[in-house]
N, C-alpha and C positions, 0 to 999 in steps of 0.2 A: 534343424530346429534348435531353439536355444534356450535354456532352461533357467530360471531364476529362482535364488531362494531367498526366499519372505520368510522373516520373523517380524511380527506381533511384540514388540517390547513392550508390549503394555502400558506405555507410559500417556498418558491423554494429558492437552492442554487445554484450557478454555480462555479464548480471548474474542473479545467484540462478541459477533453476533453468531460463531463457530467453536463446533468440539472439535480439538484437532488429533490425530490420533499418529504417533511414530513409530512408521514400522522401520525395519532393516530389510535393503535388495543388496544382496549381496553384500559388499564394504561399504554402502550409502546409507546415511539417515535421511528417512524423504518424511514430508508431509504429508497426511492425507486428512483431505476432509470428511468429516466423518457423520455433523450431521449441524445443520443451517435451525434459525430459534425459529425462519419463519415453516408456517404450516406445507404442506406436500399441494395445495393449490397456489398458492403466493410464489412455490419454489419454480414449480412448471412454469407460470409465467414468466417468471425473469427470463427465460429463455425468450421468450416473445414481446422484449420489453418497444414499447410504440415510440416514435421518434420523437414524441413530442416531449413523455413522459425522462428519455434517454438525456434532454438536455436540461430538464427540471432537475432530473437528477444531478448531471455534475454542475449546476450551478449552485445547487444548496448543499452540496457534500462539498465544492471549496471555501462558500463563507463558515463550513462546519470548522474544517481541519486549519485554514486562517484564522478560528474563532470572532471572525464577524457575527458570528450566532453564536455565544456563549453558550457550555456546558449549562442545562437549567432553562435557556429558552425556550418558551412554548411556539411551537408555528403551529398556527389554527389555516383549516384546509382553506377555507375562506381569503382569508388575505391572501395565501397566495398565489389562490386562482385569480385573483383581482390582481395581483403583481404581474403575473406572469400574461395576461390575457388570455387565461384559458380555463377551461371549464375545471368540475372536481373531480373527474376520471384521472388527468394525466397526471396529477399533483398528488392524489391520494395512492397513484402506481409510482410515485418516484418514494414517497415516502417507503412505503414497503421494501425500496432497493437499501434502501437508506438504514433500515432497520437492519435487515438481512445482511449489511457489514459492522452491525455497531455503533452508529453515530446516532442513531435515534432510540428513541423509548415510545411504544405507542401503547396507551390503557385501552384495552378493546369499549368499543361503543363513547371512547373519553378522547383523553386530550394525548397529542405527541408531543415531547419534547427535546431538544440536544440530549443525548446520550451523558451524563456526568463520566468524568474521565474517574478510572481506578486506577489510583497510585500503588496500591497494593499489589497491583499485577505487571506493575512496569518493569521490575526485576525480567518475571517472564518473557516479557513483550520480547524485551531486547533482549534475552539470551538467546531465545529460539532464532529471532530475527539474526543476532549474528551468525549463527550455526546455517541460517538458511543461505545467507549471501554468498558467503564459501562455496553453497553447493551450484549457486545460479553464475559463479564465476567461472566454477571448471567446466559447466558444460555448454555455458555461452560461447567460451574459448574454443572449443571444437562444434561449433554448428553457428556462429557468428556472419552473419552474408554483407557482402557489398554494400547493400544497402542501407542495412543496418546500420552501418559503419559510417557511412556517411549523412545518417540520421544522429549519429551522437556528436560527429564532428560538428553540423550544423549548431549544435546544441552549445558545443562550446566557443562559437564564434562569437554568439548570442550572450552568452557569458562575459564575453570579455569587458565591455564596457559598462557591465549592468552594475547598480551598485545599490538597490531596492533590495530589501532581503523577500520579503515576499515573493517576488518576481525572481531573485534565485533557487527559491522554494520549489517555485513553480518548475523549474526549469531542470530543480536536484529530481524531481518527482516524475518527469519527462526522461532524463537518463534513465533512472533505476527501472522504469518501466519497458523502455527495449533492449535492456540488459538482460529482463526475465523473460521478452517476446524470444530473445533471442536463442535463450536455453530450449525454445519447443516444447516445453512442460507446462503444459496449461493449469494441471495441480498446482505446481508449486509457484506458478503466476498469483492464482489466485490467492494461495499461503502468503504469498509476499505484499502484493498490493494489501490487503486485513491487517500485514504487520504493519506498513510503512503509515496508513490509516492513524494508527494509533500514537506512532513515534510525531507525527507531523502534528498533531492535536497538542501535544507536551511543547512541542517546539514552539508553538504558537504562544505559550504563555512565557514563556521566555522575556526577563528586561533585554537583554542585550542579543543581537542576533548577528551581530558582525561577520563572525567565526563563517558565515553563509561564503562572506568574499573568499576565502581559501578553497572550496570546492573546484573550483577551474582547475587546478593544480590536479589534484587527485583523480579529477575524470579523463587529464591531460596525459598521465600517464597509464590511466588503464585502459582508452583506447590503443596505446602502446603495445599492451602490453596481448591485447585481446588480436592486434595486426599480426603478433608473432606467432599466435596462437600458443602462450605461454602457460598453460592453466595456474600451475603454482604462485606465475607472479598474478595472475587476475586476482586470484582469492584470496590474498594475501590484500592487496590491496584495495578490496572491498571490504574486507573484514575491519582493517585498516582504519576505513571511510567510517563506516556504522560506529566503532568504537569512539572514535573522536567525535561523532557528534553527538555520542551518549554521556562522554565526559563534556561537553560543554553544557550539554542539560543537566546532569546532576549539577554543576557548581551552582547554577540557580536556582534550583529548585529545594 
């Protein structure tokens, strides 16, 4: 039997639509979610989220984080039951997912709208965010599979000739997401997809988004580095990754 010891640092975050709470396992700082804005019937559900409502959601949570739907937009249920050709059940359950990480604001019985981005919390955003990379680097590196691996290669083939930064967005947001499948941590899945949420929303206002073409490079050598099963160099070079595209965001921002 194998015994771990938890401390409680006491230290709590709040970002998006989560209180994040850091505890210590042993030598690890981990995330844990500690409690969601929406209510204990909205929370149950997400688990049972309907297929219709599942692609409602990631189609209005990419024009959210591309800012096709500007911070301050109202989406009224209406229109985009009439968009989508479907009724106000699966639209008014995607909204609810939608709240539940942050990108929306809903007045009960009123109106939803894009979530406005807080500048105030972006310091946090990204400290936690790089502290968490780190941690999704070392233990990708030892539980990394086959397939995996040749799901990010895929990723970077896709890359090579792409020169749309959007579509490299799309594509940085696709890596980083089975880099954290690949840790087996569904916590700190979740901790990360809430961060990268918020980082990509900043990214989007962005004049200049060039900096996206350099990505191939960075992901070129941490599947490298994740084939040797290196952990030091993995985290090293995701921390790396996050940092640079935090300094390309402050210079404009």
């Amino acid at each position: 039997m194998t015994y771990l010891f938890c401390i409680d640092t006491g230290e709590r975050r709040v970002d998006g639509g989560a209180t994040f709470c850091i505890i210590k396992i042993e030598q690890e700082y981990i995330l844990y979610i500690t409690a969601m804005k929406t209510d204990t019937n909205e929370r149950v559900g997400m688990q049972r989220k309907s297929p219709l409502a599942r692609q409602i959601y990631t189609s209005l949570k990419e024009k959210i984080l591309l800012a096709e739907y500007p911070p301050g937009q109202i989406l009224q249920e209406k229109e985009l039951a009439d968009q989508f050709g479907v009724g106000k059940t699966p639209v008014r359950e995607a909204l609810i997912y939608l709240e539940a990480a942050g990108l929306v604001e809903r007045v009960p019985y009123g109106t939803t709208y894009v979530a406005e981005i807080d500048f105030t919390k972006l310091r946090d955003t990204f400290e936690l965010r790089n502290s968490l990379v780190e941690i999704a680097g070392q233990w990708a590196s030892k539980r990394v599979s086959q397939e995996e691996l040749k799901q990010m290669e895929n990723i970077l083939q896709r890359m090579e000739n792409e020169t749309d930064p959007k579509n490299l967005m799309r594509l940085d947001s696709e890596f980083h997401e089975l880099i954290n499948q690949a840790t087996g941590n569904q916590m700190l899945c979740k901790a990360l997809e809430m961060l990268r949420y918020q980082a990509m929303r900043v990214w989007a206002l962005a004049r200049d988004k060039s900096f996206t073409l350099g990505f191939k490079e960075d992901f070129r050598e941490t599947i490298e580095a994740l084939k040797e099963g290196n952990s030091n160099l993995t985290k090293r070079l995701l921390r790396k990754h996050a940092e640079k595209f935090i300094r390309e965001i402050r210079k404009q921002l």
